[in-house]
SERO-4910 file (N, C-alpha, C, O; in steps of 0.05 Angstrom, whole numbers):
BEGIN
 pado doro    nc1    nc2    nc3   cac1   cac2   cac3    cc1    cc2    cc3    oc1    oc2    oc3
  Unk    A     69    332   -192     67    318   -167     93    322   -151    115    322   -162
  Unk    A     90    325   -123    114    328   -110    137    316   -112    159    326   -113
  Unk    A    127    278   -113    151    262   -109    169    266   -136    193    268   -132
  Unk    A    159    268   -159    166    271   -180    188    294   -183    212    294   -189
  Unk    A    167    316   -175    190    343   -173    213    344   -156    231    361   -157
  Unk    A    210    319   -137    237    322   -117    251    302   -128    264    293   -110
  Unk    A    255    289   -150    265    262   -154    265    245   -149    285    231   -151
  Unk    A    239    237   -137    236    213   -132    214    198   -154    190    201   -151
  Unk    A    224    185   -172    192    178   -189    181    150   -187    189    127   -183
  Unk    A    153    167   -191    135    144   -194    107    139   -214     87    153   -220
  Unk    A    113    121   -218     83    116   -245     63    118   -241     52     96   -238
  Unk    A     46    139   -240     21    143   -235      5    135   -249      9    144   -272
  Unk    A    -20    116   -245    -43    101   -260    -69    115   -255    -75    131   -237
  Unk    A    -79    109   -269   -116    115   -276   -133     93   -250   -134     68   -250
  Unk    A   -144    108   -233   -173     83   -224   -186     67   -237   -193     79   -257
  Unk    A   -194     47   -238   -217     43   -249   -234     36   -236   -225     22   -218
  Unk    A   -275     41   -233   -284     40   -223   -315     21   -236   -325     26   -258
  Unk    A   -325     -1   -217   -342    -20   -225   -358    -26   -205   -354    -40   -185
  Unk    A   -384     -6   -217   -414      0   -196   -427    -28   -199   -425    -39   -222
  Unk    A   -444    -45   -176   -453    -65   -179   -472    -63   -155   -459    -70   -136
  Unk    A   -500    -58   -147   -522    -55   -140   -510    -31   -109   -510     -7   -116
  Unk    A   -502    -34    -84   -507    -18    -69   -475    -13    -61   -467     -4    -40
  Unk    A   -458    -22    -88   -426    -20    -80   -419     -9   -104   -433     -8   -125
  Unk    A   -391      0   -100   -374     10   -120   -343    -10   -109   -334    -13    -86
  Unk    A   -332    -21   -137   -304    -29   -123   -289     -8   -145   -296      0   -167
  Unk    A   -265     -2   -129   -250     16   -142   -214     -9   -151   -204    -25   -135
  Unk    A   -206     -4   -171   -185    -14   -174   -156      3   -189   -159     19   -207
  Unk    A   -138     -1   -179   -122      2   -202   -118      1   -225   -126    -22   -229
  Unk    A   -106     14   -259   -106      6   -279    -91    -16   -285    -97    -34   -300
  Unk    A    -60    -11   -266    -39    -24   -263    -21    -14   -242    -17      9   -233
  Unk    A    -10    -40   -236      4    -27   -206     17      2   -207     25     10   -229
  Unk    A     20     21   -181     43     41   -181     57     22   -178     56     -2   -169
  Unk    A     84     51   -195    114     35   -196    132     62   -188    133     82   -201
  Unk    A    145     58   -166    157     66   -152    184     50   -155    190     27   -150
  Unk    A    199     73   -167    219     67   -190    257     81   -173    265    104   -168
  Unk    A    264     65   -171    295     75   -159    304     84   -128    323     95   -118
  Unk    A    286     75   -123    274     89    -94    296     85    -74    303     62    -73
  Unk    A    312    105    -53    331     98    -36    316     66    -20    292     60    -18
  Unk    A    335     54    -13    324     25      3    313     30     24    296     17     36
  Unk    A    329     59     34    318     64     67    325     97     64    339    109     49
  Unk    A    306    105     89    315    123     89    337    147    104    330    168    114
  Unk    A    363    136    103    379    139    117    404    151     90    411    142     69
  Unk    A    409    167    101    428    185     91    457    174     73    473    159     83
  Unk    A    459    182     50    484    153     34    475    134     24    487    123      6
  Unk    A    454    128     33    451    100     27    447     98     -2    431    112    -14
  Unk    A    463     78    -15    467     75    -46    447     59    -63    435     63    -84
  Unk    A    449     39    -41    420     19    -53    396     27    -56    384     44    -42
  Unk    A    382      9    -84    359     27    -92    349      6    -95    361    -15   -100
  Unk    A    323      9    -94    303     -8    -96    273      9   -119    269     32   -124
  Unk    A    255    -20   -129    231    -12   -144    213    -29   -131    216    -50   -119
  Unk    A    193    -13   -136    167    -18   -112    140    -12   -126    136      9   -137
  Unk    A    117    -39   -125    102    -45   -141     74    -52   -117     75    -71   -101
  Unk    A     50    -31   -118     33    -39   -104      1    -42   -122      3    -28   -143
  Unk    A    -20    -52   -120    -29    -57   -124    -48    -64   -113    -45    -85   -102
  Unk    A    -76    -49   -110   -104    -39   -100   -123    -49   -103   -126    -62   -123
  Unk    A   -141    -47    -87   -165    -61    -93   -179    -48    -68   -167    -44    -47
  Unk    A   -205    -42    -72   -223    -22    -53   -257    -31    -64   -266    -31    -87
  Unk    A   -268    -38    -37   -306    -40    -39   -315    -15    -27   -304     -6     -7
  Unk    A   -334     -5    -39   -338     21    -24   -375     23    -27   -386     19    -49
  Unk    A   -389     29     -2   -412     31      4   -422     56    -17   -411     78    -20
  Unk    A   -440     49    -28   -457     74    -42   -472     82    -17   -468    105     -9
  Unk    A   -490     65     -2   -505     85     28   -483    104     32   -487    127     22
  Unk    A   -456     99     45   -449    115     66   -422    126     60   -411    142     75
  Unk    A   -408    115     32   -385    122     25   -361    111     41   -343    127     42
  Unk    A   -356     86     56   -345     80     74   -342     59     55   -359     51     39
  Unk    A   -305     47     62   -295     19     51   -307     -4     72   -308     -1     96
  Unk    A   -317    -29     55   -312    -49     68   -298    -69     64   -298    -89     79
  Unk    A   -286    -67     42   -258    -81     46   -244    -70     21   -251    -60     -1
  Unk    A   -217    -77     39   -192    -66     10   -166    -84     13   -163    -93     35
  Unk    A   -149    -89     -4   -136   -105    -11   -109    -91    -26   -108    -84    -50
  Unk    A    -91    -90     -6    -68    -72    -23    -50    -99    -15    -49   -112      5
  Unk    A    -31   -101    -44     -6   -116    -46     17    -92    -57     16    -72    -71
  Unk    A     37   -106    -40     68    -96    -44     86   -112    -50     90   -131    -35
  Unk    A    104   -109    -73    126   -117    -80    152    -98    -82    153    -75    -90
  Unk    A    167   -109    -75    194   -102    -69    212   -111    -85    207   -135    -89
  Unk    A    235   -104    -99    256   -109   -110    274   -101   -118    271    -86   -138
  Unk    A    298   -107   -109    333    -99   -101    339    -88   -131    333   -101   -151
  Unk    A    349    -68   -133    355    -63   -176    391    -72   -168    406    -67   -149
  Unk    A    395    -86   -194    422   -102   -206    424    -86   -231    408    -97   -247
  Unk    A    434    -68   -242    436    -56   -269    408    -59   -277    391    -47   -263
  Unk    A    398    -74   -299    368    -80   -314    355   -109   -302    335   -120   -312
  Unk    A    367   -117   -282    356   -136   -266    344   -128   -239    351   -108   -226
  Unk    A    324   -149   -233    303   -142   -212    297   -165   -193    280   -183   -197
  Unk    A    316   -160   -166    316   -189   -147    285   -183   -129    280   -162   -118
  Unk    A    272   -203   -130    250   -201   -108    255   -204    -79    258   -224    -66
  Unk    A    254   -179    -72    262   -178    -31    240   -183    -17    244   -199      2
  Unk    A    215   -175    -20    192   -177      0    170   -163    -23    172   -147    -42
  Unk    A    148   -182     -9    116   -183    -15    107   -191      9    114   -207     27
  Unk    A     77   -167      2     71   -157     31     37   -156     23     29   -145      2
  Unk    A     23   -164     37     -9   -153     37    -18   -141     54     -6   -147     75
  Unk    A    -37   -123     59    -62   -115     77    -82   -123     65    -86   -128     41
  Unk    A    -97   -125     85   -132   -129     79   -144   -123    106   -136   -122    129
  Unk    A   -168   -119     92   -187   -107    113   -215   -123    104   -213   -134     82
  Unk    A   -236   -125    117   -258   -133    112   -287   -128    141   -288   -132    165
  Unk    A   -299   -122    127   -316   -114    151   -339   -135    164   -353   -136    184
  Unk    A   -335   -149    141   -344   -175    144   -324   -197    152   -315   -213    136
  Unk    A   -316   -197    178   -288   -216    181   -296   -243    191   -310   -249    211
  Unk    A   -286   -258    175   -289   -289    188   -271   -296    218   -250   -283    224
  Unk    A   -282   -318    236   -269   -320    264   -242   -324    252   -234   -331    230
  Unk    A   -229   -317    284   -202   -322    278   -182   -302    264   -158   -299    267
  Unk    A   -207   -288    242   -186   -264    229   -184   -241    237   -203   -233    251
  Unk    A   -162   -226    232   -162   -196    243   -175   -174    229   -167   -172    206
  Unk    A   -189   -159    234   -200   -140    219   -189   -119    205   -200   -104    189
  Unk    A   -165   -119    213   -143   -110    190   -123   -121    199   -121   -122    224
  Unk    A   -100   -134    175    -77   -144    184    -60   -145    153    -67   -143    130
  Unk    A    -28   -149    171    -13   -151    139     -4   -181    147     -6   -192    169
  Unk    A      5   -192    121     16   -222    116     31   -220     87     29   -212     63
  Unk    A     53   -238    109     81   -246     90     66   -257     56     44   -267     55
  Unk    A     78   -253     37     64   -267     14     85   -275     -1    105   -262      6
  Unk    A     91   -293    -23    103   -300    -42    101   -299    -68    114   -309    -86
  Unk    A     76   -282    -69     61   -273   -100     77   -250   -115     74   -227   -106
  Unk    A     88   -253   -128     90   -229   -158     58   -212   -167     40   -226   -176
  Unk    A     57   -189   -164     38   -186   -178     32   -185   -205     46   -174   -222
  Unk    A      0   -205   -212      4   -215   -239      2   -198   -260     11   -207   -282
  Unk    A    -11   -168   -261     -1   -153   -278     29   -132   -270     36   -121   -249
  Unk    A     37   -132   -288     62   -112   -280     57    -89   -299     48    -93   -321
  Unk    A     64    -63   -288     66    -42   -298     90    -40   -329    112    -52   -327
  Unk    A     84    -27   -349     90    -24   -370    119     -7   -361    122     12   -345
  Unk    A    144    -22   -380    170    -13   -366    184    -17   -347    203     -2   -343
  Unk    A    177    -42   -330    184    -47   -313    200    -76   -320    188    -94   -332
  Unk    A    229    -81   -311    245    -95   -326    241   -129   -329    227   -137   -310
  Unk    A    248   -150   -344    235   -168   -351    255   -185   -345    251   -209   -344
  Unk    A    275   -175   -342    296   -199   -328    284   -190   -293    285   -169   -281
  Unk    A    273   -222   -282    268   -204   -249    278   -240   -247    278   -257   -265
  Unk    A    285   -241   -215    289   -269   -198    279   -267   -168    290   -257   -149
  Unk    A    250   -283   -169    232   -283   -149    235   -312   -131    219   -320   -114
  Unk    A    261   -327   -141    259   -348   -127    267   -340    -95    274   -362    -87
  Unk    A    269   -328    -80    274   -320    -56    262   -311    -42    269   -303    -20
  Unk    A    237   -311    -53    205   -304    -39    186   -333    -41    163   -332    -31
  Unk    A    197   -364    -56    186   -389    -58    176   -401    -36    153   -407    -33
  Unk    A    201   -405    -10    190   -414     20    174   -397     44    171   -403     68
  Unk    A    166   -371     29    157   -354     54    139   -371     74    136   -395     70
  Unk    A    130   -362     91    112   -381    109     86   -358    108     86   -339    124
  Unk    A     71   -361     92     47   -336     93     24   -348    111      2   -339    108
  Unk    A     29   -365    129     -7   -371    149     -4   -346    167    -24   -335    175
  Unk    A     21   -335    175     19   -315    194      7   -289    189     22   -274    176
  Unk    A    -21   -277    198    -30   -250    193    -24   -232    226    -30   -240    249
  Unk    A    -12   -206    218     -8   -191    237    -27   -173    232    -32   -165    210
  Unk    A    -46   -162    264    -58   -145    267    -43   -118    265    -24   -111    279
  Unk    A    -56   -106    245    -41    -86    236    -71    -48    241    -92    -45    254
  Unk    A    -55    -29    224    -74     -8    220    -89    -15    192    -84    -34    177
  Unk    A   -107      4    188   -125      6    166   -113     17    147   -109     41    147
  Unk    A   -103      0    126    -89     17    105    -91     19     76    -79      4     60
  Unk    A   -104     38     71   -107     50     48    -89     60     33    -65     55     34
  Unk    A   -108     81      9    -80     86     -3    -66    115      3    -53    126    -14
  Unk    A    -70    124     28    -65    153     35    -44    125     59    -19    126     57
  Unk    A    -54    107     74    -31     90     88    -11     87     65     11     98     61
  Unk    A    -25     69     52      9     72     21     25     82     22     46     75     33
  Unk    A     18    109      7     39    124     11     58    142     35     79    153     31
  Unk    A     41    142     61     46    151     89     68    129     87     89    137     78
  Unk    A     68     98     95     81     74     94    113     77     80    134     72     91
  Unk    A    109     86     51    127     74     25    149    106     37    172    101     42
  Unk    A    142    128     40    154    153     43    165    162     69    180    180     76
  Unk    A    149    143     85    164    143    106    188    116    119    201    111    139
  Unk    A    183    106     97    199     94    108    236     94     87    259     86     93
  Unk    A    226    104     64    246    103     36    249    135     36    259    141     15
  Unk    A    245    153     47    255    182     34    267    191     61    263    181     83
  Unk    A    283    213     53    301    230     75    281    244     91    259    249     80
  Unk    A    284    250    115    262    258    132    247    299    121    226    310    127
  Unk    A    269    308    107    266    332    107    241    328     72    232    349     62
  Unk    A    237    310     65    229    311     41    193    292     51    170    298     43
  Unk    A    204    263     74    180    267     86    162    287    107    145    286    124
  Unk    A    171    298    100    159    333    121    145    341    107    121    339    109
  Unk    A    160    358     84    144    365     61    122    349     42     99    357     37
  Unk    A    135    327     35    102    308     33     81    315     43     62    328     33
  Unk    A     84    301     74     66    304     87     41    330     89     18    328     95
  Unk    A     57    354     81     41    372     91     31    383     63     14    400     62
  Unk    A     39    375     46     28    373     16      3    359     18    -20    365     13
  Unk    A     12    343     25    -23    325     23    -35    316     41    -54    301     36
  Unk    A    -29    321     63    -50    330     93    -82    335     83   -103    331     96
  Unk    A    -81    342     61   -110    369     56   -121    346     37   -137    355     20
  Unk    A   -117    322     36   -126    305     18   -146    278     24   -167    267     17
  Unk    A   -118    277     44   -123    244     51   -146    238     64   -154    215     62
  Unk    A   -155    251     76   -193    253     88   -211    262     69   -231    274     76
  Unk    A   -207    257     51   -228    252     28   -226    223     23   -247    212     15
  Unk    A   -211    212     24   -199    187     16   -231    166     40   -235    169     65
  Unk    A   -247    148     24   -261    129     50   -245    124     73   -221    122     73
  Unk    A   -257    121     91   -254    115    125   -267     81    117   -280     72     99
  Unk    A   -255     72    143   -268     42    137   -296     44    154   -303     63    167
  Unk    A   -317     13    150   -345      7    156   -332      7    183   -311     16    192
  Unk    A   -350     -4    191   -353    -17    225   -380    -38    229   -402    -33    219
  Unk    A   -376    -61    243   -384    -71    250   -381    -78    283   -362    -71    298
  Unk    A   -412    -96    290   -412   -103    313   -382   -114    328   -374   -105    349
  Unk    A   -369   -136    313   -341   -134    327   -325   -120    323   -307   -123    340
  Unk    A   -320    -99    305   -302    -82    304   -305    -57    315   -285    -44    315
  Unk    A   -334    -44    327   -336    -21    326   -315    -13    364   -303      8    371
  Unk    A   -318    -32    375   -296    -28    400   -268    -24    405   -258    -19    426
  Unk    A   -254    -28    378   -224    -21    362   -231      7    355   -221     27    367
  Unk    A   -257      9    328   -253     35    313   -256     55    337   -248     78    332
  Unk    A   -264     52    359   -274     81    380   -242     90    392   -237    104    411
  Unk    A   -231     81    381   -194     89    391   -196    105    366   -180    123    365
  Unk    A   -208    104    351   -197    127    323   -167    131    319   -157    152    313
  Unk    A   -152    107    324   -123    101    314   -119     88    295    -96     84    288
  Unk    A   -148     73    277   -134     52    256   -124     57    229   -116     40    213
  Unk    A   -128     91    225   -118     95    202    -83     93    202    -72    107    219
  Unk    A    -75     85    194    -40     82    188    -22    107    189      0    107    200
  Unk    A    -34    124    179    -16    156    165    -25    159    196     -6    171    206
  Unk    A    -44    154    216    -34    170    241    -27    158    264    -28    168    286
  Unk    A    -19    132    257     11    120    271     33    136    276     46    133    297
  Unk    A     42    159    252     71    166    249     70    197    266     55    214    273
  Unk    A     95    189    267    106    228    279    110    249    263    131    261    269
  Unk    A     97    258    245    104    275    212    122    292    228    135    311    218
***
């Protein structure tokens, strides 16, 4: 894998997949772990960070299209074999949206994810994520897991290494489901901007 070969690593997991009459949900085995990672991606920069996401995808057997997915992000500062919690992050999508909600949006969260990837250090301090204020959801893009990693690499790797990413797996990520549409949403999707990865300037 690329990131790997350039030094950047990360724990790659198995899908798992659970057919149930005209759906498929797809899940994670266990979160990626996105392990040492520069904090930013800016040149020098010493601080490193580990980064823990965690998937969840409904997917239409008719049409092969998501109708909803559920990605969580955790963040945390590395201290030698210690692990401070900086930020937890969700998307969701649903195609079935209740009033009031956004049809895709991210929101602040205060959750640890409850499984953690194997190796991942056991001294951690999450009290600094206890008062978040999570009622606020921001209308956000549609983000999957081709957004994921568009998101995590563009914003944590040197720009000459997100270049090369990118055009590594360009040839991929449209295989990856497109989201449903519905009667309120289908007047957003006709902008064909909500995928995330084409927010950016590769």
């Amino acid at each position: 894998m690329f990131l790997s070969k350039n030094g950047f690593q990360v724990k790659f997991v198995p899908l798992t997949f659970e057919v149930g009459g005209s759906q498929i949900i797809v899940r994670l085995a266990e979160p990626f772990y996105f392990q040492g990672w520069p904090y930013r991606a800016v040149a020098g920069q010493a601080a490193k960070i580990d980064i823990l996401a965690e998937f969840t995808e409904t997917v239409s057997l008719a049409d092969g299209r998501s109708t909803r997915t559920s990605l969580q992000v955790n963040y945390f500062s590395c201290d030698g074999d210690r692990r401070i919690a900086c930020d937890a992050i969700h998307y969701d999508f649903s195609s079935t949206v209740q009033p009031r909600h956004p049809v895709c949006h991210a929101q602040a969260s205060n959750a640890i994810l409850s499984v953690l990837p194997e190796g991942f250090p056991a001294d951690r301090d999450v009290s600094s994520l206890a008062g978040r204020h999570q009622a606020v959801r921001i209308p956000s893009a549609f983000v999957n897991l081709a957004g994921l990693f568009a998101k995590i690499v563009a914003d944590h790797l040197p720009p000459d290494a997100v270049a090369e990413f990118w055009s590594v797996c360009k040839v991929y990520i449209d295989k990856l489901p497109d989201h449903a549409s519905t009667q309120l949403s289908d007047g957003i999707f006709e902008l064909k901007s909500l995928k995330s990865y084409s927010w950016y300037a590769w």
